[in-house]
C-alpha positions in Angstrom: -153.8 57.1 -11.3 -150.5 57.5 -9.6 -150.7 59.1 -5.5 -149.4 62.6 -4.8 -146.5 61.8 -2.9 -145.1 64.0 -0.2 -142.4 63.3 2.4 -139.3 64.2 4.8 -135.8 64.7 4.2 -133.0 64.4 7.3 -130.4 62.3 9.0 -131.0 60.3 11.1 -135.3 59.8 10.7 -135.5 56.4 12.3 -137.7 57.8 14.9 -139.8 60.5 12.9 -143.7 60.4 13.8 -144.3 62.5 10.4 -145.7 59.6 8.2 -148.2 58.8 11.2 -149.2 62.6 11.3 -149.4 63.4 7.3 -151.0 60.0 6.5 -153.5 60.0 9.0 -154.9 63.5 7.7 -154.8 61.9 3.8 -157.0 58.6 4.9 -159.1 61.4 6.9 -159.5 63.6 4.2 -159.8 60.3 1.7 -157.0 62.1 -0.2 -155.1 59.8 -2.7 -151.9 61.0 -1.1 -148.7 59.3 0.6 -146.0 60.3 3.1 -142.6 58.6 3.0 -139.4 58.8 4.6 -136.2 60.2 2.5 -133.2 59.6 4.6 -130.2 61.3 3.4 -127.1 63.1 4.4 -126.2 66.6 2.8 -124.5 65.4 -0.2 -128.0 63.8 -1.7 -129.9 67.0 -1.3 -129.7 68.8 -4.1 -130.0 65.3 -6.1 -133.4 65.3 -4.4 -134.6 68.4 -5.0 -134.2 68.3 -8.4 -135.8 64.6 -8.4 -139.0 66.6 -6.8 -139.1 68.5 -9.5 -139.0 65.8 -11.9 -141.0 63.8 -10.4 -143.9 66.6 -9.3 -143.0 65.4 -5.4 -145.9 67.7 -3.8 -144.1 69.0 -0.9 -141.6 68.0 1.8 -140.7 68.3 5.4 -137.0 69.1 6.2 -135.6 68.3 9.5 -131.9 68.4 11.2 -129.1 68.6 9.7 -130.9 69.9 6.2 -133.1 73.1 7.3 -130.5 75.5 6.3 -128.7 73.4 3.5 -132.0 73.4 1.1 -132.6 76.6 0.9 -130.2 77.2 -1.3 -131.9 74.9 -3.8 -135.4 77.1 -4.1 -137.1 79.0 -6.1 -138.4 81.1 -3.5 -138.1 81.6 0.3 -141.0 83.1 2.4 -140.0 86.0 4.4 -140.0 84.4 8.2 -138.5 81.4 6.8 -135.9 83.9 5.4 -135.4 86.2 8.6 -135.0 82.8 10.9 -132.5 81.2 8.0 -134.2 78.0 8.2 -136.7 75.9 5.8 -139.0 72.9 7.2 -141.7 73.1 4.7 -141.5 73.0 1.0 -144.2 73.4 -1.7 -143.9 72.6 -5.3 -146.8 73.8 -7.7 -146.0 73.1 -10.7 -142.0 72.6 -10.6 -142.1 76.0 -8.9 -140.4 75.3 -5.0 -140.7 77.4 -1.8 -139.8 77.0 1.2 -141.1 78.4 4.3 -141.0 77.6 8.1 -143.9 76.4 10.1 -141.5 75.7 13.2 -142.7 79.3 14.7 -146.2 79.2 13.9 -146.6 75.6 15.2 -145.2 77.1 18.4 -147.4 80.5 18.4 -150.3 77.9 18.0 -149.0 76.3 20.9 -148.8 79.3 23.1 -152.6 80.0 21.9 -153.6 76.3 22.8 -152.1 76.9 26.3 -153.5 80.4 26.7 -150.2 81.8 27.4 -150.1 85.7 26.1 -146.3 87.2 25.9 -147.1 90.5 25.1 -145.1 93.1 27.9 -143.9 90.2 29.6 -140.3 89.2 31.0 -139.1 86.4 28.5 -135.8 83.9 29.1 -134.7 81.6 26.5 -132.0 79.1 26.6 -130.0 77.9 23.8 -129.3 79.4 20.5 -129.0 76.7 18.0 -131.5 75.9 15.0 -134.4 75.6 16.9 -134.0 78.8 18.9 -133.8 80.8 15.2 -137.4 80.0 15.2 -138.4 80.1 18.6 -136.4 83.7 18.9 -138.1 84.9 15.8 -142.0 84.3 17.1 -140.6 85.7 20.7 -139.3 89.1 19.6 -142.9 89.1 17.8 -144.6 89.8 20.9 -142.4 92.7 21.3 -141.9 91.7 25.2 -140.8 93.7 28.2 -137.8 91.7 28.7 -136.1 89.6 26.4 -132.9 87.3 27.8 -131.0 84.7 25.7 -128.5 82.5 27.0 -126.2 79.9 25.9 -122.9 78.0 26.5 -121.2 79.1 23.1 -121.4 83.3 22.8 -120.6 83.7 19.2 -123.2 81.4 18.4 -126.0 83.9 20.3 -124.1 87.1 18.6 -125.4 84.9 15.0 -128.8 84.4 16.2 -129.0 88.0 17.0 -127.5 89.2 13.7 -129.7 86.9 12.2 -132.9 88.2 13.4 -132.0 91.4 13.5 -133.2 91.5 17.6 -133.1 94.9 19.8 -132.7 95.3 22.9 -131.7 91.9 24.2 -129.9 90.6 27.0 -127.7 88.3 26.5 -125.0 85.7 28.7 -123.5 82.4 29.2 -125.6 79.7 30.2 -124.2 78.6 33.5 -125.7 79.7 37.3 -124.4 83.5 38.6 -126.5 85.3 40.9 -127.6 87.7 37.9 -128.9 84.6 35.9 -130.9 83.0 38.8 -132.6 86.5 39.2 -133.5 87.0 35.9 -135.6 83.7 35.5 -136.8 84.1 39.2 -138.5 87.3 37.9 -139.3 85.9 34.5 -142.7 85.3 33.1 -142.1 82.5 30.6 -138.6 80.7 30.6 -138.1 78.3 27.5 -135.5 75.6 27.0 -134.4 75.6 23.4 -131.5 73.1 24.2 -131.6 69.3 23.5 -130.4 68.9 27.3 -133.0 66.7 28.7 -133.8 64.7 25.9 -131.6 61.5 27.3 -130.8 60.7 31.0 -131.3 63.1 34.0 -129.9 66.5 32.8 -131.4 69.7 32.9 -130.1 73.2 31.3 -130.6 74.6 34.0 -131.8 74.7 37.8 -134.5 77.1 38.6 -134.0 77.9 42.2 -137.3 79.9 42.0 -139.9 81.3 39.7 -142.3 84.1 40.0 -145.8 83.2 40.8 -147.8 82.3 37.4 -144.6 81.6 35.6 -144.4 79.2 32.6 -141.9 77.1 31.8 -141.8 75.4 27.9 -139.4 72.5 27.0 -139.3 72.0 23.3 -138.2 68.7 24.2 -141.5 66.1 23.5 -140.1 62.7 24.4 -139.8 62.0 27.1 -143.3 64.1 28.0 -141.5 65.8 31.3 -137.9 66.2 30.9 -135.6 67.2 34.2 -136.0 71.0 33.7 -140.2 70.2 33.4 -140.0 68.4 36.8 -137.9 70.8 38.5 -140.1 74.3 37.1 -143.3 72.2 38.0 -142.3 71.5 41.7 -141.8 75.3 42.0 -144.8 75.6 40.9 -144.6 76.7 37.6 -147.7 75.8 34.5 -144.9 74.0 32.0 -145.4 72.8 28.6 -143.7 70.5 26.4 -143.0 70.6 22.6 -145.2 68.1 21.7 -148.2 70.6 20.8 -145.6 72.8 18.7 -144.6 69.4 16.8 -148.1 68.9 16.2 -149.4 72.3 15.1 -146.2 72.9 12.6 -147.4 70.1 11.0 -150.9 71.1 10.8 -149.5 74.2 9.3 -147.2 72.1 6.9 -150.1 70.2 5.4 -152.7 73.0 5.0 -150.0 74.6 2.6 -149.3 71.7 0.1 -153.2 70.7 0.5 -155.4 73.0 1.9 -157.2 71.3 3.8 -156.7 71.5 7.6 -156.6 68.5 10.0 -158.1 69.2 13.1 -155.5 69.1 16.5 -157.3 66.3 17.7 -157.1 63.9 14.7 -153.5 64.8 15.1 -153.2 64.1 18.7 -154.8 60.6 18.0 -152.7 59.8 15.3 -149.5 60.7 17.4 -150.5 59.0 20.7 -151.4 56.0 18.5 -147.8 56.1 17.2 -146.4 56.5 20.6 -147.8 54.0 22.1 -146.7 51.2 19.6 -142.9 52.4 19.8 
């Protein structure tokens, strides 16, 4: 009997810790399943797609640059993954394909895990790219008290906005003013949605000072405390990086080609296992 194969689609994947999540679960779950690796650029993706089809491939992830580009090759797009105009997950049942986005809910689990609660709060997020379509949508969920976006490129906030049809939000370039610095000195939660931070010593941004209880969130995983962690932590902020996000949207990911449910911690394992050897 041939294994249920399931997989991820992107460029470049080299560093993807996917197959260590997805196939841990299958030996856990004694599930005659595989996770590989389908590197491609956007010309091969609709090729793909229909070779899923073919070949009943059981579901995918989709990360950078293809979360946008596959949509257009579905059958059907859930509703968040429609409003935040972006795919990560997609199910085939029986040649049937849809494609939703567990991006947010990994990071709503993550907020849960953390016991952070939004709800009336004073919220600032930075950036406005693919990740922050997610992030923006699970925000503007909470329906908080304030909600700021910034970013170096305008237009590309005025899309985001559009996009998820947001009310009522604040919005500015990313660089220090007076205005800026008091609005995430008196902010509750303070998110980096940026990939500043990811190589060498750069942060978005330099808090100059946070409100007591403030959290900061990095989406950034590796490394575990970017620049903009360190510099929210020493003023004494509770900070957070993506890591638990990456973890719970693929928890989400394989409950809906499977369902079955991994635990966090047999996740976790797997991960630091992967981590450690690379």
């Amino acid at each position: 009997m041939e294994k249920n194969i399931t997989g991820i689609i992107g460029f470049p994947l080299s560093h993807t810790m996917s197959p260590a999540m997805h196939n841990s679960s299958f030996g856990h779950f004694k599930m005659d399943w595989e996770y590989d690796v389908f590197e491609m650029e956007a010309d091969k993706v609709g090729g793909f797609i229909a070779r899923m089809r073919r070949e009943n491939i059981k579901g995918i992830n989709v990360t950078i640059p293809h979360k946008h580009h596959v949509m257009k090759y579905l059958d059907k797009i859930d509703r968040a993954a429609s409003v935040i105009g972006a795919v990560n997950t997609v199910v085939n049942k029986n040649g049937r394909l849809t494609g939703y986005n567990t991006d947010y809910l990994g990071f709503l689990q993550s907020l849960k895990k953390n016991r952070v609660s939004l709800k009336g709060k004073k919220v600032v997020m930075l950036g406005a790219g693919g990740a922050a379509h997610a992030i923006g949508y699970a925000l503007n969920n909470f329906r908080p008290e304030e909600f700021r976006i910034y970013n170096i490129d305008l237009p590309m906030i005025d899309r985001l906005v559009r996009q998820l049809k947001l009310k009522n939000v604040i919005t500015g370039g990313i660089g220090k003013d007076a205005e800026k610095d008091s609005a995430i000195a008196s902010a509750d939660f303070v998110i980096n949605c940026t990939s500043v931070g990811m190589h060498g010593n750069e942060a978005p941004y330099k808090i100059d000072k946070l409100k007591k209880g403030a959290v900061v969130f990095d989406l950034i995983y590796n490394p575990a405390k970017t620049p903009f962690l360190k510099n929210a932590e020493k003023k004494g902020a509770k900070t957070i990086n993506g890591l638990d996000m990456l973890i719970y949207q693929g928890i989400e990911a394989f409950e809906l080609w499977t369902g079955k449910r991994p635990s966090y911690a047999l996740v976790k394992k797997a991960v630091d296992k992967y981590m450690s050897e690379t």
